[in-house]
C-alpha positions in Angstrom: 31.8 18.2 -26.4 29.7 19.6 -23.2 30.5 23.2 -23.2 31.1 24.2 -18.9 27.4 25.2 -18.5 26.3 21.9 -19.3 28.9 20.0 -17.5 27.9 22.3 -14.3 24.0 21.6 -15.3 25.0 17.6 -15.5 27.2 17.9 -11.7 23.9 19.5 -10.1 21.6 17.1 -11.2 23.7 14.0 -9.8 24.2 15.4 -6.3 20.2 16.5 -6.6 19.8 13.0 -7.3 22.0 11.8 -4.4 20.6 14.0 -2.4 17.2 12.7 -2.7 18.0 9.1 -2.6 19.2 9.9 0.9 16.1 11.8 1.8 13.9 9.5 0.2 12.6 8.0 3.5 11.3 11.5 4.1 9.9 11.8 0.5 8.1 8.7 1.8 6.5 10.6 4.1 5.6 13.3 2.0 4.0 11.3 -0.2 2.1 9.3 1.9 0.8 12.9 3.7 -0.3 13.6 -0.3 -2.0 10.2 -0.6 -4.0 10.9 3.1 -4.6 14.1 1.7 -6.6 12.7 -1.6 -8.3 10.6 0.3 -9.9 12.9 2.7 -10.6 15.3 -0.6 -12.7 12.5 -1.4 -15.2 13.3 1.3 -14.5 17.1 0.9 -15.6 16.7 -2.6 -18.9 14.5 -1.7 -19.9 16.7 0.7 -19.3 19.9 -1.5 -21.8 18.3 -3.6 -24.4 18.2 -1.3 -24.2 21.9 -0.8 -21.3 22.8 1.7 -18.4 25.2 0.5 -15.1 23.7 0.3 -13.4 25.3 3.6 -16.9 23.7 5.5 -16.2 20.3 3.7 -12.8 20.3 5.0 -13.5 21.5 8.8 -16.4 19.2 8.6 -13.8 16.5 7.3 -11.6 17.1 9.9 -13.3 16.4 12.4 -14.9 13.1 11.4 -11.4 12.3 11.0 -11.1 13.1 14.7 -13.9 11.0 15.6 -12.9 8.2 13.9 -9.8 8.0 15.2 -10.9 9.1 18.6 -13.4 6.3 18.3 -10.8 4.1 17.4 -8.7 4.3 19.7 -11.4 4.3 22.6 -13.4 1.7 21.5 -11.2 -0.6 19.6 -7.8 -0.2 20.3 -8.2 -2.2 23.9 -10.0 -5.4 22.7 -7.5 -5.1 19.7 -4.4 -5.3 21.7 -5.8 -8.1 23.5 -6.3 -9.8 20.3 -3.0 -9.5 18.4 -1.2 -10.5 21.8 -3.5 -14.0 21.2 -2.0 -14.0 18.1 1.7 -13.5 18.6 1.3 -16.7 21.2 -0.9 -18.8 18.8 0.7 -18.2 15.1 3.8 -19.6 15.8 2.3 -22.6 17.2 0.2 -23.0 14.6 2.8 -22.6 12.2 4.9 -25.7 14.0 1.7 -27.6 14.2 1.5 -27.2 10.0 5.6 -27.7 9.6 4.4 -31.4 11.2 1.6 -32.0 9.4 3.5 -31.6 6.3 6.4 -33.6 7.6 3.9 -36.5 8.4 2.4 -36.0 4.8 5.7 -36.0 3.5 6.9 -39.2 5.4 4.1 -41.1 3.7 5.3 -40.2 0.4 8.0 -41.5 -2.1 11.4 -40.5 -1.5 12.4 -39.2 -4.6 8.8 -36.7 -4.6 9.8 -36.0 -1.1 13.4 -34.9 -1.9 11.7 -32.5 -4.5 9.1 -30.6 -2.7 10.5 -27.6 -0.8 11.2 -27.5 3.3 8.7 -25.0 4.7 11.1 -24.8 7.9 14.0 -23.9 5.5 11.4 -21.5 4.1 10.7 -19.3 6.8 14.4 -19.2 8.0 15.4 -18.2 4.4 12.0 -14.9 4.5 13.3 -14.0 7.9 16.0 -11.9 6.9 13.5 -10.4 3.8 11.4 -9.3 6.5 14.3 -7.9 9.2 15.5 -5.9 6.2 12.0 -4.5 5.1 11.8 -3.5 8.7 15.1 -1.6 8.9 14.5 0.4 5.5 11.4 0.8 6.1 11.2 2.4 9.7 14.9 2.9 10.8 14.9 6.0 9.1 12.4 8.1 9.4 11.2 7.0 13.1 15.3 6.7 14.3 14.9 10.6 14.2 11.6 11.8 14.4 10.0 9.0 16.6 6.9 7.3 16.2 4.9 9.8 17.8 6.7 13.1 16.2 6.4 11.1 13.1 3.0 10.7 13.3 2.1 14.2 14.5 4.3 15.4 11.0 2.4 13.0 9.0 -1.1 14.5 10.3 0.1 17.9 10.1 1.5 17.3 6.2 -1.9 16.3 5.6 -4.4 18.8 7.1 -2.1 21.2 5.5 -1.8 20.2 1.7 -5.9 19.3 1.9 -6.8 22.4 3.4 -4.3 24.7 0.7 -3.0 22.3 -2.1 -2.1 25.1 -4.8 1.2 26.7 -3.0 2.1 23.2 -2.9 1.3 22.1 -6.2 2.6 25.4 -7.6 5.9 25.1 -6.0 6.8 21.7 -7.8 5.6 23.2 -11.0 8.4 26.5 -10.7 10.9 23.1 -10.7 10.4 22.6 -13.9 11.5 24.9 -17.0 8.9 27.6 -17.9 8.0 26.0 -21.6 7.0 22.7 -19.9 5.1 23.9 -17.0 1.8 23.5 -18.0 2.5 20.1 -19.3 3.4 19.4 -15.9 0.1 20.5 -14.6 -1.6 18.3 -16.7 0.3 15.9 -15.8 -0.7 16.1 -11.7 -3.9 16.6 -12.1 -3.9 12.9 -14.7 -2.1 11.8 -11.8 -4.4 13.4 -8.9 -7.5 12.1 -10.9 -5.8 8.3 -10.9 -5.1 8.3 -7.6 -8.2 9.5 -6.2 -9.9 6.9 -8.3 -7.6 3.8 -7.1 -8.2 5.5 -3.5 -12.1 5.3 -3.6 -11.7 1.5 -5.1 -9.6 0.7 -2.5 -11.9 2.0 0.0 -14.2 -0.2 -0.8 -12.1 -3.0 -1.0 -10.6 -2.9 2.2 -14.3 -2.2 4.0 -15.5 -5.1 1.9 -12.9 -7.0 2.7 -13.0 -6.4 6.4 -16.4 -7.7 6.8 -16.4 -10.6 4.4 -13.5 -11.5 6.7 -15.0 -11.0 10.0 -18.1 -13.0 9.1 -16.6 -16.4 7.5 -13.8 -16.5 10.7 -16.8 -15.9 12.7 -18.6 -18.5 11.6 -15.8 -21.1 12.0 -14.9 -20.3 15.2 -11.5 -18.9 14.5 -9.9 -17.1 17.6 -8.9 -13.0 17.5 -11.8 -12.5 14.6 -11.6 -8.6 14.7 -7.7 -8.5 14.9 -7.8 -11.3 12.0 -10.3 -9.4 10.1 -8.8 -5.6 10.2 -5.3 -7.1 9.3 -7.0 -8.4 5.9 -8.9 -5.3 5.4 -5.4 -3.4 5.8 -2.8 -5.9 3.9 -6.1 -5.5 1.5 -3.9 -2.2 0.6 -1.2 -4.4 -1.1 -2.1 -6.6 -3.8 -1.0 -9.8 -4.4 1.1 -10.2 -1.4 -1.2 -8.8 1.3 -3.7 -11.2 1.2 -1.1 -13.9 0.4 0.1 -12.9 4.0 -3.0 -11.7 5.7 -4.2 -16.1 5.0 -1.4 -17.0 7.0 -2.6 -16.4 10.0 -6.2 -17.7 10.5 -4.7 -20.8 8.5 -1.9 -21.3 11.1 -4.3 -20.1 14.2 -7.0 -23.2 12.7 -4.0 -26.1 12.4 -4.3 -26.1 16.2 -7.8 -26.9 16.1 -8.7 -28.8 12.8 -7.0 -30.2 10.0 -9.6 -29.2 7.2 -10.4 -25.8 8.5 -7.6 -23.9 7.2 -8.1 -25.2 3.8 -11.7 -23.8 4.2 -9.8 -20.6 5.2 -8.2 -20.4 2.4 -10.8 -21.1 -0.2 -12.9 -18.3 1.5 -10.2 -15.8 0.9 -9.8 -16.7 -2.4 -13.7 -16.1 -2.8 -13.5 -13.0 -0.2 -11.1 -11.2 -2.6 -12.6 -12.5 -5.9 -15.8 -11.3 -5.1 -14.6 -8.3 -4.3 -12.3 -7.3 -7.4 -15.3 -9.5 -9.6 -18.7 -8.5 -8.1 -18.3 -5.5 -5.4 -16.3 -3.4 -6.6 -17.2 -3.0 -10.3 -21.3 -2.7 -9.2 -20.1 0.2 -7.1 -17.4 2.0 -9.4 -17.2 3.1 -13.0 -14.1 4.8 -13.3 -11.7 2.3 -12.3 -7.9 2.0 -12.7 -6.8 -0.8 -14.6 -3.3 -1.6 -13.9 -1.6 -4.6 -15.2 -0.8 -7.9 -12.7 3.0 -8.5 -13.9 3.3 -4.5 -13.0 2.2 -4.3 -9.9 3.7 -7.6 -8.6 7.0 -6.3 -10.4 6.6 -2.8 -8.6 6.0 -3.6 -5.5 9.0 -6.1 -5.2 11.1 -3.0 -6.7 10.0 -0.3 -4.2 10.0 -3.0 -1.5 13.7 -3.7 -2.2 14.9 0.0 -2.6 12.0 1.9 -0.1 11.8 -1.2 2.1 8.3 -1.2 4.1 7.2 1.6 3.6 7.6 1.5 0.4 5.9 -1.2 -0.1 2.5 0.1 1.4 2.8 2.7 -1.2 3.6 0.3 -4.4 0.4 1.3 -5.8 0.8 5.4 -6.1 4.1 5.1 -6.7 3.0 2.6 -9.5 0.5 4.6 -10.9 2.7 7.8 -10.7 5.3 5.8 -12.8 3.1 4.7 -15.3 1.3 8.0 -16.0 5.2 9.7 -16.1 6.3 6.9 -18.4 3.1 7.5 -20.7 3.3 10.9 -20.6 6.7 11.9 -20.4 9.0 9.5 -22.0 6.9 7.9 -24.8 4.5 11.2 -25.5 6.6 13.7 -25.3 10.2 12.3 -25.9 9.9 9.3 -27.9 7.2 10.6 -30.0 8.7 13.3 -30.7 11.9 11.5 -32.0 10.0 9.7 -34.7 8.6 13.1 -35.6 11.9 14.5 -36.6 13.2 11.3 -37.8 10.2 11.3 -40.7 10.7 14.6 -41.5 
């Protein structure tokens, strides 16, 4: 039987656990500071190898963050609102202009392969509370409270602070764990720091790669709100599978209004766009890739979508890899290895 200290140990762990589950939206946040953070590590890393100490590479990081998103804003942000307003007026038009085109495709069909084939209308009415409810866990939460703006300010702030001192952070998660399995812990970031940063620099280049294959193939068929259309594939580049499932949607449904061939073209292209990419791109720039399995991620990110909602979505991938390197490392390394150990013995 449990003696009291264990029963007391097993009581604090379950409200710990409650306790984040309710502050997981928060956690969230936190993590995705600690992702911003790698990725800006990057740069401080590339341009401490050209010569600069570390608290220059950071300053000097800092403020071509600034610029950018000064730059951003300034420049872009204008013609970009302009464009996603287009949008919002000519998806859903598009979208009833392809719910007829298969309806007249359909009519000319057999009844019984008719009856069979699924109702896109039904579809889309069936998605629309998937998406209502990605919203709500997604954003409710955190920007009910904080507001979009505070929000943001935190999420800057998080991440100029853990890039520009990391250790007190790192350090302080470490003293969570019990003093025999600290440094196995350590090791166990910095695998996880090193995988991040290395899915982080391949993304990079995906999304940039993707952004311009985009741009230039709408471009050249004429397809209204190209830089909106464009930047929303470069960022649904983010999630796999299902971004660029979505991020097709729209230039398809803008190009029914126009053509009837042209969004098949559309989505041949992005099939190339992204296969090129992951095939060609990608591997010519980057050695040190991570390798994570299809079935995973697609089975990740419709777990962390369904309990982290939006949010938690965007950040399938490190939460995936985080799992992955924990499940390696923890449970079959040092648990279950360990049991077959004693076992033979």
């Amino acid at each position: 039987m449990m003696n009291f200290a264990k029963w007391i140990s097993f009581i604090v762990l379950i409200i710990s656990i409650y306790i984040l589950w309710q502050i997981r939206q928060i956690l969230l946040l936190a993590l995705t500071a600690v992702v911003f953070a790698l990725a800006l590590n990057i740069l401080v890393k590339k341009l401490m190898d050209l010569g600069l100490k570390r608290i220059y590479g950071i300053l000097l990081s800092i403020v071509i963050l600034f610029i950018i998103i000064s730059l951003f804003f300034l420049i872009l942000v204008p013609s970009l609102i302009f464009q996603f307003q287009e949008l919002f007026t000519l998806v859903p038009q598009g979208i009833n202009k392809l719910i007829l085109e298969l309806d007249n495709i359909k009519y000319h069909l057999s009844p019984d392969l008719t009856d069979s084939l699924p109702d896109l209308e039904k579809i889309l009415v069936q998605l629309q509370p998937l998406f209502n409810n990605l919203y709500k866990k997604g954003f409710n939460v955190v920007f009910s409270f904080l507001g979009v703006l505070l929000s943001s300010l935190l999420l800057l702030a998080l991440t100029l602070m853990i890039l520009a001192d990391p250790l007190p952070y790192k350090q302080g998660f470490i003293r969570l764990f019990p003093s025999f399995y600290r440094s196995r812990i350590n090791t166990i970031l910095n695998q996880a720091q090193i995988s991040i940063e290395e899915w982080l620099a391949d993304t990079f280049i995906k999304i940039i790669s993707v952004i311009i294959l985009t741009f230039f193939c709408l471009l050249i068929l004429r397809v209204p709100s190209v830089s909106a259309q464009a930047l929303l594939a470069g960022v649904l580049a983010f999630i796999p599978y299902i971004g660029p499932s979505i991020s097709v949607i729209t230039p398809m449904a803008i190009a029914f209004l126009y053509s009837s061939w042209i969004p098949w073209v559309i989505l041949i292209l992005y099939i190339a766009i992204y296969q090129i990419t992951d095939k060609i791109i990608i591997p010519k720039l980057r050695n040190n890739r991570v390798i994570l399995i299809s079935a995973n991620v697609i089975i990740g990110e419709i777990i962390f979508a369904n309990f982290l909602g939006l949010l938690g979505l965007f950040l399938a991938l490190p939460l995936i890899i985080i799992t992955e390197i924990l499940i390696k490392e923890i449970v079959i390394k040092d648990i279950f290895d360990n049991w077959q150990i004693t076992e033979n013995e």
